[in-house]
C-alpha positions in Angstrom: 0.0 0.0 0.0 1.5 3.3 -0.9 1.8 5.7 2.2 0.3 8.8 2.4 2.3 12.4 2.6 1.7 13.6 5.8 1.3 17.5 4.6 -0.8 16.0 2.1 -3.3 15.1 5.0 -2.7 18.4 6.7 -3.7 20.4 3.7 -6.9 17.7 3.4 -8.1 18.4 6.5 -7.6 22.0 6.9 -9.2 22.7 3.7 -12.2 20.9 5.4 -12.5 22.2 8.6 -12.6 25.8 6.7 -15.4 24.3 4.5 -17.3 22.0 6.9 -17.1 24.2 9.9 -16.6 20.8 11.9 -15.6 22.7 15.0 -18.8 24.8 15.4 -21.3 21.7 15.0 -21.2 18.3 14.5 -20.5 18.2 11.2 -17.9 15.8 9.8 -15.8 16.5 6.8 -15.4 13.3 4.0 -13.1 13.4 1.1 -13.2 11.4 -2.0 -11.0 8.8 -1.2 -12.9 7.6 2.5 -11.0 9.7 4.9 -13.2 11.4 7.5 -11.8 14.7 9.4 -13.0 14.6 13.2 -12.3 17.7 15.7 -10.0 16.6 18.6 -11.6 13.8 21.2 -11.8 14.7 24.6 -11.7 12.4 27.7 -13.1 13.5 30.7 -11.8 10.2 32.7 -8.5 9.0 32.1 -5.8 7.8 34.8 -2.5 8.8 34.0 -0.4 7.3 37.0 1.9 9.6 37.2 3.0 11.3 39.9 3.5 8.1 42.0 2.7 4.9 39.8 4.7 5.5 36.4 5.3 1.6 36.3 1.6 1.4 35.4 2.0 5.3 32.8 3.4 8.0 32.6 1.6 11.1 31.3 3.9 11.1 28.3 3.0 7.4 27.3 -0.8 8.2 28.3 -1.0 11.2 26.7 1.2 9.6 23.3 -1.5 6.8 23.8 -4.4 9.5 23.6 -3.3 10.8 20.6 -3.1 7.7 19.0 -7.1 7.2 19.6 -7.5 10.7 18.6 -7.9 12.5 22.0 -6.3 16.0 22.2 -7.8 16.6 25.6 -8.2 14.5 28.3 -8.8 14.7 32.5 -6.6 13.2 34.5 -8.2 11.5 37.7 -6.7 12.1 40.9 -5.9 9.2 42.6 -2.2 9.8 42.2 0.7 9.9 44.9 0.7 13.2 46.2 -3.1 12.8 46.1 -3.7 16.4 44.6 -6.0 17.9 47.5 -3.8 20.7 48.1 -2.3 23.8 45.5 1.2 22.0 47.1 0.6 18.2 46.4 -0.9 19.2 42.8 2.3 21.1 41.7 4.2 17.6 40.8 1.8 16.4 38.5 1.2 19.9 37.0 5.4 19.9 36.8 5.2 16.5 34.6 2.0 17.8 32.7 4.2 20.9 31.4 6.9 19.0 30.6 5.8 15.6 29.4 2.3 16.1 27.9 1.6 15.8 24.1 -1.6 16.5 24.4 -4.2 18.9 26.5 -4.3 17.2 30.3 -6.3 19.1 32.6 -6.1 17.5 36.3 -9.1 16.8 38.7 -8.3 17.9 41.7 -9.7 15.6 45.3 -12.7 16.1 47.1 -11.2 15.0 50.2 -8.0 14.9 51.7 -5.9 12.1 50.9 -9.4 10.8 49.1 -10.1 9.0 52.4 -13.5 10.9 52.6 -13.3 12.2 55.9 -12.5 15.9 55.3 -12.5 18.1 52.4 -9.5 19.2 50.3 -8.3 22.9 49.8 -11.0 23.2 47.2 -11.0 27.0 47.0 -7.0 26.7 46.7 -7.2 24.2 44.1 -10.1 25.7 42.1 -8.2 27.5 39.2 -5.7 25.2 38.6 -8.6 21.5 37.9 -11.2 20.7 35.7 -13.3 19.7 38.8 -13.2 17.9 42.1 -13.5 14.2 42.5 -12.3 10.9 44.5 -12.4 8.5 41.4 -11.5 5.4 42.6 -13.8 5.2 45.4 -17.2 6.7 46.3 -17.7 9.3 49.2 -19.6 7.5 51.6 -20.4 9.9 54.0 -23.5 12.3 53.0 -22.6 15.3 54.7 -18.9 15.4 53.4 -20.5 14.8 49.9 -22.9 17.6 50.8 -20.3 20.0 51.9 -18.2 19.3 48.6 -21.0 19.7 46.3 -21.6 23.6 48.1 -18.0 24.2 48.2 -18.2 23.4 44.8 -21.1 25.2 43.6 -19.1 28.4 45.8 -16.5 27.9 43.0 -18.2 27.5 39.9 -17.0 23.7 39.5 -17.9 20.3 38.8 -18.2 17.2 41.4 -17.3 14.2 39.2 -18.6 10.9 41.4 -17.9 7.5 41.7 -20.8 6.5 43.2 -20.2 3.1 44.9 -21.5 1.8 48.5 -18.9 0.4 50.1 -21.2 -1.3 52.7 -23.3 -3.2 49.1 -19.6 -4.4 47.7 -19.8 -7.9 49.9 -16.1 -8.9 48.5 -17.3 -8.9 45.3 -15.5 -8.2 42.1 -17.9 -8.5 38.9 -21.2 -8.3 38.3 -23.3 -10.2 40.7 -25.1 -11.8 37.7 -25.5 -15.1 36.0 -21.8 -15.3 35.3 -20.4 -15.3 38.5 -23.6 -17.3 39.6 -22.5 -19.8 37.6 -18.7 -20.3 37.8 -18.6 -19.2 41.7 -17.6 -15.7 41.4 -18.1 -13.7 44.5 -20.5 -10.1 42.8 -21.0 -6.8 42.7 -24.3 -5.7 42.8 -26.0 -2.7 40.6 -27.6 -1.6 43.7 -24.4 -0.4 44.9 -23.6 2.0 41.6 -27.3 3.1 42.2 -27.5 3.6 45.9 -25.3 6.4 46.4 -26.5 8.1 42.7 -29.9 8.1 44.2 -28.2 9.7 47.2 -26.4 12.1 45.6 -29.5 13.3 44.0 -31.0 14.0 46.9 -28.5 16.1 48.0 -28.7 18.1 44.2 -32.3 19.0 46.0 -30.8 21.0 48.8 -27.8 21.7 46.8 -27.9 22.7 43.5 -24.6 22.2 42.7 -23.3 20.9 38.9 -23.1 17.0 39.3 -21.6 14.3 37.0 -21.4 10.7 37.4 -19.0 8.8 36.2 -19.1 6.3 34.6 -22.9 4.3 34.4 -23.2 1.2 34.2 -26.6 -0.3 35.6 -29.9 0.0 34.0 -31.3 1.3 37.5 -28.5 4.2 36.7 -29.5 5.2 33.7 -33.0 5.5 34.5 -32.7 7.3 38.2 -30.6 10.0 35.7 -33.1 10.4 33.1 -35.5 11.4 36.0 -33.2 13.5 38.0 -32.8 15.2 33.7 -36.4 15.6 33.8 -36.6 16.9 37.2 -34.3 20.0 35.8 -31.0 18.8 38.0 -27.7 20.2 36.9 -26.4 16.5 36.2 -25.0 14.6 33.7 -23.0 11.7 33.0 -20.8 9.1 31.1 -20.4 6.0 30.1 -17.8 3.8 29.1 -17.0 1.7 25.6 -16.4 -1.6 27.6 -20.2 -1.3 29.0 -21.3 -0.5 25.4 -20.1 -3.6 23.6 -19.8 -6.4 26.6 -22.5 -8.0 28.6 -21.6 -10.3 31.0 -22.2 -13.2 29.5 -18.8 -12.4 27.1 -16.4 -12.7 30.3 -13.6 -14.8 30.1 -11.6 -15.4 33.6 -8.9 -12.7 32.3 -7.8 -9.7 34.3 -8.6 -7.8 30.7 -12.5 -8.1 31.8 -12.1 -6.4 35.1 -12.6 -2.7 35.8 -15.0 -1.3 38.5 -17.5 -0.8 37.8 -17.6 -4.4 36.6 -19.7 -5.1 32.9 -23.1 -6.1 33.8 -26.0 -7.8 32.0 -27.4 -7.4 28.4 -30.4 -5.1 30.2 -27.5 -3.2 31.4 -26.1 -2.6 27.9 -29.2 -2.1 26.4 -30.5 0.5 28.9 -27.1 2.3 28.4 -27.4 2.2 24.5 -31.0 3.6 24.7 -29.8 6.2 27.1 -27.0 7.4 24.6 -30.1 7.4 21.8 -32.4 9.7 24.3 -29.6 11.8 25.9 -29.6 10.6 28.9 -25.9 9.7 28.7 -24.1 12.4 27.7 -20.8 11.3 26.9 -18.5 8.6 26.6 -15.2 8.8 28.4 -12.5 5.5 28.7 -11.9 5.3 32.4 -8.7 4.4 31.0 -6.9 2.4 33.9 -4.0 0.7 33.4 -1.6 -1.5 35.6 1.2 -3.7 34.9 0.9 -7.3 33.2 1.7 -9.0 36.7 -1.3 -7.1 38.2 -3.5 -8.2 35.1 -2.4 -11.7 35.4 -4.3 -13.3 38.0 -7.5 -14.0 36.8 -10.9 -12.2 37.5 -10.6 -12.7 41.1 -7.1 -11.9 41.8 -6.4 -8.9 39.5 -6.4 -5.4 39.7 -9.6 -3.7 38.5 -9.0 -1.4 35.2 -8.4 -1.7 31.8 -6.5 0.3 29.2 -9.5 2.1 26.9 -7.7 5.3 24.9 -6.1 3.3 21.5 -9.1 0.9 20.9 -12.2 3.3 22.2 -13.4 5.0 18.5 -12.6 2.1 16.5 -14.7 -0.1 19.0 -17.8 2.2 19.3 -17.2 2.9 15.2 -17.7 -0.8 14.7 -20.3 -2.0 17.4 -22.5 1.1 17.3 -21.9 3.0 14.0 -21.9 0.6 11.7 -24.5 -1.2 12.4 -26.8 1.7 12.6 -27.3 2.0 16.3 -26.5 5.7 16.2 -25.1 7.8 14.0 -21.3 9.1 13.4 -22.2 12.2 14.5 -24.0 11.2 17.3 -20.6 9.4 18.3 -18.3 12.6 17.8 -20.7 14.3 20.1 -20.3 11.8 22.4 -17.0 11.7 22.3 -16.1 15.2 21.5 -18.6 17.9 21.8 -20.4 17.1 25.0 -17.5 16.5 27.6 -16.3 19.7 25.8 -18.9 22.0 26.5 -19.7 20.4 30.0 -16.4 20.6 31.3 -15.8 24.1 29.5 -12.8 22.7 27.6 -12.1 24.9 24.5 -13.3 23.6 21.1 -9.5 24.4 18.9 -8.3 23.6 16.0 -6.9 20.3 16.7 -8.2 17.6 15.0 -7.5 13.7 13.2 -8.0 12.0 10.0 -9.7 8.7 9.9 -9.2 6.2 7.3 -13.1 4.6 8.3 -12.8 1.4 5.7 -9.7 0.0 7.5 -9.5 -3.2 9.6 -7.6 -3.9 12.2 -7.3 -6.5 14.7 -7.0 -4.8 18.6 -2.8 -6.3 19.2 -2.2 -4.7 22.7 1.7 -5.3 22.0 1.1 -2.0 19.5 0.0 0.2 22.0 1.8 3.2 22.9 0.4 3.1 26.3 2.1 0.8 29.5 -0.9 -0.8 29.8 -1.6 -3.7 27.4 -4.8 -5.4 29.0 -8.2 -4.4 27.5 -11.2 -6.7 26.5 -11.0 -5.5 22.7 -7.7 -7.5 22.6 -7.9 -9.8 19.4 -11.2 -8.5 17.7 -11.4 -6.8 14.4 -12.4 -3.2 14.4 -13.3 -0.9 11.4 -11.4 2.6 12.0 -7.6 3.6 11.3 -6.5 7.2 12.9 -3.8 8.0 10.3 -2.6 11.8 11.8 -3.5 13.8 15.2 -2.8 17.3 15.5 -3.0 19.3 18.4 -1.6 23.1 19.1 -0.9 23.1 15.2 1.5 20.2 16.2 1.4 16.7 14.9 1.1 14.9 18.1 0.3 11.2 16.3 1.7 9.8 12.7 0.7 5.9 11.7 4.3 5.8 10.1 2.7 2.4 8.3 0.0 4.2 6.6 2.0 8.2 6.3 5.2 9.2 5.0 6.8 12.4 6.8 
């Protein structure tokens, strides 16, 4: 196959941005020859390890990683060592962001100290330096800390990004308490523990008002207590992830590269997620992109680490399972993935942008990704979607040297 010039590309896809306005609506730009021009992706839930666990990333292989998939922005979640909860214990990461980043990263900062959830962090000290204020990683369970937070956020014009999860629902388990683990012995996880705490944190939006986002859904019960809380004209919206999208429990294999919390549920779980995406409920896909080392993916759905590696494989996965088949449209799925987290999170719209080669197929070979982390669940299937060039800040921040010449 005879590459591509890489200005060739460039002078492609500027000529239609100018004539497609892609970066003022959702658009999308097509030349002749199947290549499709999409405005930079943006992430609103990524973990990029570093400071304190750069065995499992670094922010300059997560970010490389990210614009590989596409991405030119993503949030970084903060369960990091220095936890950032202070101006002080964010500066590190900040440090590596300036120096290492290829892409946009903009930091979360805690909602409580040390994320332990008994006292709140230096929000107002941390306010104009993150994207918004969460624990990711584990939910707040006490109410009135989560209360506090969401008017201490509301005070500062910010975001609380949960992860809603009842500790005291968990019972040991460690995927979805469904027929799977019925089956083969697996101790569960049930929805009502997702669900719970989203209920509670609704009622709290009551005496609140603060802006609210829940990361991401994954029940059916979920989905649904949103679209009412929607309805109810909350400030509240939330994501999803591609692993819930395509999976249903009934796919697991005993791998480590089918564990992430929360866990994939049942085909009524993926169905009410799908239809949510259709009716807006769900306003956005982000990757929770979580990775570890292979050691701590190797033991097994019991034994290994929860968290899966999502940025390389995410638009080709949703291109193929959701696209394609005519479940929603492509521009539906550039909103989703681009537009929404965008204007939620108030990141700015640029110029940045990739080229798609749409007709390509590719098998998902983890040993080719540019991030640390090699385990996801798309490892080994065949996806329809190619990114040939990302630009960001007028830089080229991606080639595929297989596909483009320099």
């Amino acid at each position: 196959m005879e590459k591509i010039r890489a200005e060739k590309l460039k002078d492609y896809a500027e000529q239609a941005l100018s004539t497609e306005s892609v970066f003022r609506s959702p658009d999308l730009a097509f030349s002749k020859n199947g290549l499709a021009v999409f405005p930079g992706f943006c992430d609103v839930h990524v973990h990029l390890r570093e400071p304190g666990f750069f065995y499992k990333e670094s922010i300059k292989s997560g970010t490389r990683a990210a614009a590989r998939g596409g991405f030119t922005a993503v949030c970084a979640m903060p369960n990091l060592n220095p936890v950032p909860d202070s101006p002080e214990n964010l500066l590190p990461e900040q440090s590596i962001i300036e120096r290492d980043a290829v892409i946009n990263v903009y930091p979360y900062g805690a909602i409580t100290r040390d994320e332990k959830g008994e006292e709140l962090s230096d929000m107002a000290g941390l306010a104009p330096s993150v994207i918004a204020f969460s624990d990711d990683g584990r939910g707040v369970q006490n109410a009135d800390i989560m209360r506090r937070a969401m008017l201490k956020a509301k005070s500062l014009g910010k975001i609380i990004a949960a992860h809603c999860e009842d500790n005291t629902l968990l019972s040991g388990g460690y995927i979805h308490k469904g027929e799977y683990a019925k089956r083969y012995g697996h101790a569960g996880i049930s929805s009502e523990s997702e669900y719970n705490q989203i209920e509670r944190d609704i009622a709290l939006l009551r005496e609140t008002g603060a802006a609210y986002h829940v990361c991401h859904v994954s029940a059916k019960e979920s989905v649904e207590i949103i679209r009412r809380a929607k309805k109810e004209g909350f400030n509240v919206t939330c994501e999803t992830a591609p692993h819930y999208l395509v999976f249903s429990d009934d796919m697991l294999l005993d791998d480590g590269r089918f564990k992430m919390n929360p866990p994939i549920r049942g085909r009524a779980d993926r169905e009410a997620l799908i239809a949510g995406i259709a009716d807006g409920t769900i306003d956005m896909i982000a990757t929770d992109h979580a990775p570890h080392s292979a050691e701590e993916k190797s033991r097994g759905l019991k034994g290994s680490l929860m968290g899966v590696t999502g940025l390389e494989a995410a638009f080709p996965a949703l291109y193929t399972h959701l696209v394609k088949p005519g479940i929603i449209s492509l521009e539906k799925l550039i909103e989703l993935m681009c537009l929404n987290p965008r204007r939620r999170f108030g990141i700015p719209l640029s110029e940045d942008y990739s080229v798609w080669d749409l007709s390509a197929e590719r098998e998902v070979d983890p040993a080719e990704f540019l991030s640390k982390g090699k385990s996801t669940p798309f490892a080994g299937m065949r996806l329809l979607g190619e990114n040939l060039i990302t630009v960001c800040g007028g830089k080229t921040v991606y080639l595929n040297k297989d596909r483009v010449s320099e």
